[in-house]
N, C-alpha and C positions, 0 to 999 in steps of 0.2 A: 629687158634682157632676162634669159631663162635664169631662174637660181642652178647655181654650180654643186653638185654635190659632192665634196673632199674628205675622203676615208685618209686619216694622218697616221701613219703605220713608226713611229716615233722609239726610240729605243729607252729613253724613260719619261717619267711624271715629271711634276714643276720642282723635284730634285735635283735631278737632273740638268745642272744648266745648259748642256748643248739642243737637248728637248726643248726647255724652256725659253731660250732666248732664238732660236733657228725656228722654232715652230710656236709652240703655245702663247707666248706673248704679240703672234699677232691673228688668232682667232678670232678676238673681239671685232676689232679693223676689216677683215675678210670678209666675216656676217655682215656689218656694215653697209659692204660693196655688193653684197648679194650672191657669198660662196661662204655656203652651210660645212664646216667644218666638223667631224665625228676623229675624234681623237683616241687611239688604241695604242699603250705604250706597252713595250713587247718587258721591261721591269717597272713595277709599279713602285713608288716612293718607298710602301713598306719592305719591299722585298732590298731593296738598295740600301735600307737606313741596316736590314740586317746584314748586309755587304760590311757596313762600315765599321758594326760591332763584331761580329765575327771573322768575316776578312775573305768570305765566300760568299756563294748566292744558296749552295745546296743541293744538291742534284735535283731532289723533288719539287722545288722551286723552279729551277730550269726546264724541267719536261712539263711542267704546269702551264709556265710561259711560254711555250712553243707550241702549246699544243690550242691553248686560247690565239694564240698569233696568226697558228695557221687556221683554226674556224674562223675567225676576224677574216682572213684571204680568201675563202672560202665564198665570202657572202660580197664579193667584189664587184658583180654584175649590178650590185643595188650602188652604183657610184659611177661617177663621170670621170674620175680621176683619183689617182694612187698617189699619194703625199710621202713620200719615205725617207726616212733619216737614213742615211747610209747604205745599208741592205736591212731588208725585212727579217732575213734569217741570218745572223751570222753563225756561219762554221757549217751551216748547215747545206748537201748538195747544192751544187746551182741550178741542177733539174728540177729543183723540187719547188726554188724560188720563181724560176721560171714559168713552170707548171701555174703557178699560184698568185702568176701576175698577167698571166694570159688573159687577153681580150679586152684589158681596161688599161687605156695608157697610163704613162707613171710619172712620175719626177722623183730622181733623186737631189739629197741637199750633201752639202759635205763640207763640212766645219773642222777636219782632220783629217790627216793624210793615211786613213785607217787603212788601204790599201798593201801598207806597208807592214802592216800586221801579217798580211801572206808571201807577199812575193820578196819580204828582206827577214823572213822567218828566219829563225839558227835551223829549224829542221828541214832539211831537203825535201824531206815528204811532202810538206806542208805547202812550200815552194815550190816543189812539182805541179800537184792536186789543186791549190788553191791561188798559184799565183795571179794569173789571169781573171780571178773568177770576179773582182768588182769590175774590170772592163769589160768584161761579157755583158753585165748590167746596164752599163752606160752606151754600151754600143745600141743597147733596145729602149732607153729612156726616150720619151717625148722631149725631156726638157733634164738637164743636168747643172743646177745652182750651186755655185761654189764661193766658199767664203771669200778666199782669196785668188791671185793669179797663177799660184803653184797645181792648185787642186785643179783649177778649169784648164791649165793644160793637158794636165795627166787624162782626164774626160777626152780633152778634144784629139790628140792621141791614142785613145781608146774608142774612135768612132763614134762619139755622142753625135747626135743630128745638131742639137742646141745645146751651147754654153753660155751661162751668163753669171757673172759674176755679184753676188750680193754680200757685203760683208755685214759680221755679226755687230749688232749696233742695241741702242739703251730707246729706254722710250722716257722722252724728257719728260715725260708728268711723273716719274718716279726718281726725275733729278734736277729739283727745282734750281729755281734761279735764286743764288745765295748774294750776301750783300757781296759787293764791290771790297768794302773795307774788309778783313781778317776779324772775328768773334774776340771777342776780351775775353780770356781764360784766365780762369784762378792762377794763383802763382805756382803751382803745385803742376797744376798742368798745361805752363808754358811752352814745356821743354820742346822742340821741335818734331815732332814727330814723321821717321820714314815711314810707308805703310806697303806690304805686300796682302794680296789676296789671293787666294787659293783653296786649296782643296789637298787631303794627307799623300794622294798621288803625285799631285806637281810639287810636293814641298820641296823634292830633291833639286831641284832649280835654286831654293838659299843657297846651297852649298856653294854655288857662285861666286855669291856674296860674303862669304864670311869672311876672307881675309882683306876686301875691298873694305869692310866695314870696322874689322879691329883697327887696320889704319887710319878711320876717320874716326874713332873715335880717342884716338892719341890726339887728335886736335880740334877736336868740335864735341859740343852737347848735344845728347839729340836721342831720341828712345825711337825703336823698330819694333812697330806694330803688324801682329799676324793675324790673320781674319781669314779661319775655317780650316787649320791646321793644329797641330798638338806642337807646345814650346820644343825648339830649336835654344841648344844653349852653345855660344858664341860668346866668351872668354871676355869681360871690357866690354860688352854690349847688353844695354840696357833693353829688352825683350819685355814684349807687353802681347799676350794670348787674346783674344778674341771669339769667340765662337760666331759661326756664320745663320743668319737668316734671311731670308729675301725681304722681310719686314725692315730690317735692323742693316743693310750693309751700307746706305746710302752717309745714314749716320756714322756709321763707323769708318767710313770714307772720308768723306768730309771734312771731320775735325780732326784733318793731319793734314801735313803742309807738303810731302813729295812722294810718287805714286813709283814704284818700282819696279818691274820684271824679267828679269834675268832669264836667259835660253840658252841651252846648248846651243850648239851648232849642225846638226843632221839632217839626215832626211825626214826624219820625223816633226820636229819643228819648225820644217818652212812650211810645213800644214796648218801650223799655228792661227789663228786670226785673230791676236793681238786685242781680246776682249776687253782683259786689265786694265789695259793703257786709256782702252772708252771710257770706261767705269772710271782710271782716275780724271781724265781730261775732262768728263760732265761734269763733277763735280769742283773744278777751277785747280786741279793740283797741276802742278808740272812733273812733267814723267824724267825718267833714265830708265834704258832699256836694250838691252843685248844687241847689236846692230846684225839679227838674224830673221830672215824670210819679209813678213808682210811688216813687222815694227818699222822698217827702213822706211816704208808708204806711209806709216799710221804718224812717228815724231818725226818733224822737220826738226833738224837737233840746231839750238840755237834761236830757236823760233817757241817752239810750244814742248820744249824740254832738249833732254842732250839724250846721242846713242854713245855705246860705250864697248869695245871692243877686248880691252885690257881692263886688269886690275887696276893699274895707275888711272885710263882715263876713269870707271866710276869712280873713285878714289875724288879725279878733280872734279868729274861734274856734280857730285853729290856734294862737294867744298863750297863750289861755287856758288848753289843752290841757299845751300843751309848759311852760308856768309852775307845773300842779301834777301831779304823779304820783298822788297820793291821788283829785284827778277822772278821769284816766284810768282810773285803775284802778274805783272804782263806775262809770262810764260802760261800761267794759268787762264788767265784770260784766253788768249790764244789757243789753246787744248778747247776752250767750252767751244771756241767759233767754229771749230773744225768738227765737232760732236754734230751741232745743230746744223752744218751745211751737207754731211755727208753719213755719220755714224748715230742716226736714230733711225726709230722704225715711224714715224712724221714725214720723212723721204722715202726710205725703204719701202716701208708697207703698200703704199697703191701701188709702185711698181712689182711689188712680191702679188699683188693680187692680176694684174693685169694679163703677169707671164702664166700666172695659173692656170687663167683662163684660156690664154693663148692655147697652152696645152695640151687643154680638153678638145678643142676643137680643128687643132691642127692632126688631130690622130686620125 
C-alpha cells in the first residue's frame, strides 16, 4: 500500500490536551500503518505556557502563528491529506481557509462544540459574519470525526459527505494495570481521597461542587484533590493542589479512590467528550458526574460509578461511595473494562487510521 502523506494542521503542542489526545498521541500507530504524519500546531507549547502566565497570547505572537499556519497551507499540494483540528484559521475569513485548503482533501476532528463560539456569540456581528462559517467547512470535508454524537450531528446537518464518530480515549500503556487489591498507605495518607482534573479554564465547573461537598464533609472524611488548577478554597473541605504533567497525572490519578466531573448544562458542554471520566475509569476509580451530554454514554450510573443531577444526589452518590470500599472497588473494575473495550487508542487507532486513508482516496 502507498505510504499516506498527512500534514496535521493541530491548534496546539503536547500542551495542549485536545492536540494531544485527538491527534499527536496516535502518530506513532499511524507511521506504523503506513501514514507519514508532519505535524504543524497553529500555538506552539511555549506560546500557550505564556497564555497561562500572562493570560494572553500577544498580538505579535498571534500574527507569527498565522502567518507560519498559513506558509504550512501553502505547501499543501506536497500532501495526500489535510488533518485539521477544528478549523485551521480560527476567526480568520472563511475565504481565505478555503482558498488554503483548495485541491487536497481534509478531515476535520472536533472534540468541542467550538461552533458555538460563533453562531451563540453575545455579538450579533459575530453571529451574522461567522455563524455559519465551521459548516461551510464541513459541508467540503472528505471526512468529519467527532468525539461524540452531539458534534456529528451538528456535521451531518451541515452537509458533511462523512461522519464518524470517534471518541477521545487513553492509550493503556500509560495506564497500567494496578493490583486488584487498594496500595497500603501510610496512615497520614489514608484519608480518602476525591479527585478532579483539569485545567485554570474548566476549574469553574468546582463551583458545582462546593456545597455538594461542604455537606459531605459534615459526615464523612475525605480530602479533594486538584490536578492542573490554582487552590479553590471551600470552607470544611480539605483541598490538596496538584500541578499537572503528562509524566506525573497517571500517578496522581491513581492514588485516590473517586474521579469526579461536574458540568453545566448547555449548549457548550454537550460538546464535552467526557475525557476525565477515561482518565479516572483507566486507572480503576469509580466516577460521579453531571448527568449532561456524552457522561450519560461514558457512566452507566450503578455499574461503573453514579450520574448526579442535584446537589442532594452527588451528596448521596459521593456518601455511598466513600461508605464502602468493596463498591468502589467493583465500580472500578467496571470503569477499567469499559476503557479497554471501547475508550483507548488500542481500538481507536487502526480504525482512526483506516478512515484516513479512506479519505485520501475517496477525494
Amino acid at each position: 500500500m502507498k505510504q499516506l502523506k498527512v500534514l496535521a494542521l493541530t491548534k496546539y503542542g503536547r500542551l495542549g490536551a485536545s492536540s494531544r489526545l485527538r491527534f499527536l498521541q496516535f502518530v506513532a500507530g499511524l507511521e506504523q500503518s503506513g501514514v507519514q504524519v508532519t505535524v504543524q500546531p497553529l500555538i506552539p507549547d511555549a506560546m500557550l505556557k505564556t497564555r497561562y502566565v500572562q493570560g494572553s497570547y500577544g498580538v505579535t505572537g498571534l500574527v507569527r502563528a498565522y502567518a507560519e499556519r498559513c506558509q504550512a497551507m501553502m505547501s499543501r499540494q506536497d500532501f495526500d491529506l489535510l488533518w485539521i483540528e477544528k478549523e485551521a484559521l480560527p476567526w480568520a475569513p472563511f475565504w481565505l481557509e478555503r482558498a488554503l485548503v483548495k485541491g487536497v482533501p481534509y478531515v476535520l476532528d472536533y472534540d468541542d462544540a467550538v461552533f458555538h463560539n460563533y453562531d451563540q456569540n453575545a455579538r450579533p456581528w459575530v453571529r451574522r459574519l461567522y455563524g455559519n462559517r465551521l459548516d461551510c467547512l464541513m459541508a467540503g470535508a472528505a471526512l468529519v470525526v467527532s468525539g461524540n454524537s452531539y458534534l456529528a450531528a451538528r456535521a451531518r446537518e451541515a452537509g458533511a459527505p462523512r461522519v464518524e464518530v470517534i471518541p477521545t480515549a487513553i492509550d493503556l500503556d500509560h495506564y497500567p494495570i494496578q493490583p486488584v487489591a487498594p496500595p497500603v498507605r501510610p496512615f497520614e495518607e489514608a484519608l480518602p481521597r476525591i479527585v478532579w482534573i483539569g485545567s485554570p479554564s474548566t476549574a469553574r465547573y468546582l463551583d458545582l461542587l462546593r456545597e455538594p461537598l461542604q455537606a459531605l464533609a459534615v459526615r464523612h472524611s475525605f480530602a479533594l484533590r486538584l490536578i492542573g488548577c490554582d487552590a479553590v478554597d471551600i470552607p470544611g473541605v480539605q483541598v490538596e493542589v496538584m500541578p499537572w504533567s503528562e509524566g506525573t497525572e497517571f500517578d496522581s490519578i491513581s492514588t485516590c479512590d473517586i474521579g469526579v466531573m461536574p458540568l453545566l448544562d448547555s449548549l457548550w458542554e454537550q460538546g464535552k467528550c467526557g475525557y476525565k471520566l477515561i482518565q479516572y475509569m483507566a486507572c480503576r476509580l469509580p466516577v460521579v458526574a453531571s448527568h449532561v451530554g456524552v457522561n450519560s454514554e461514558i457512566v452507566q450510573s450503578g455499574q461503573n460509578g453514579f450520574l448526579a443531577r442535584t446537589s442532594a444526589e452527588w451528596v448521596s452518590a459521593l456518601g455511598e461511595l466513600l461508605n464502602s470500599q468493596e463498591l468502589r472497588r467493583v465500580m472500578g473494575l467496571a470503569g477499567r473494562s469499559s476503557v479497554e473495550s471501547t475508550y483507548c487508542i488500542q481500538k481507536t487507532g487502526p480504525r482512526l487510521g483506516a478512515l484516513l486513508q479512506s479519505a485520501a482516496t475517496a477525494y
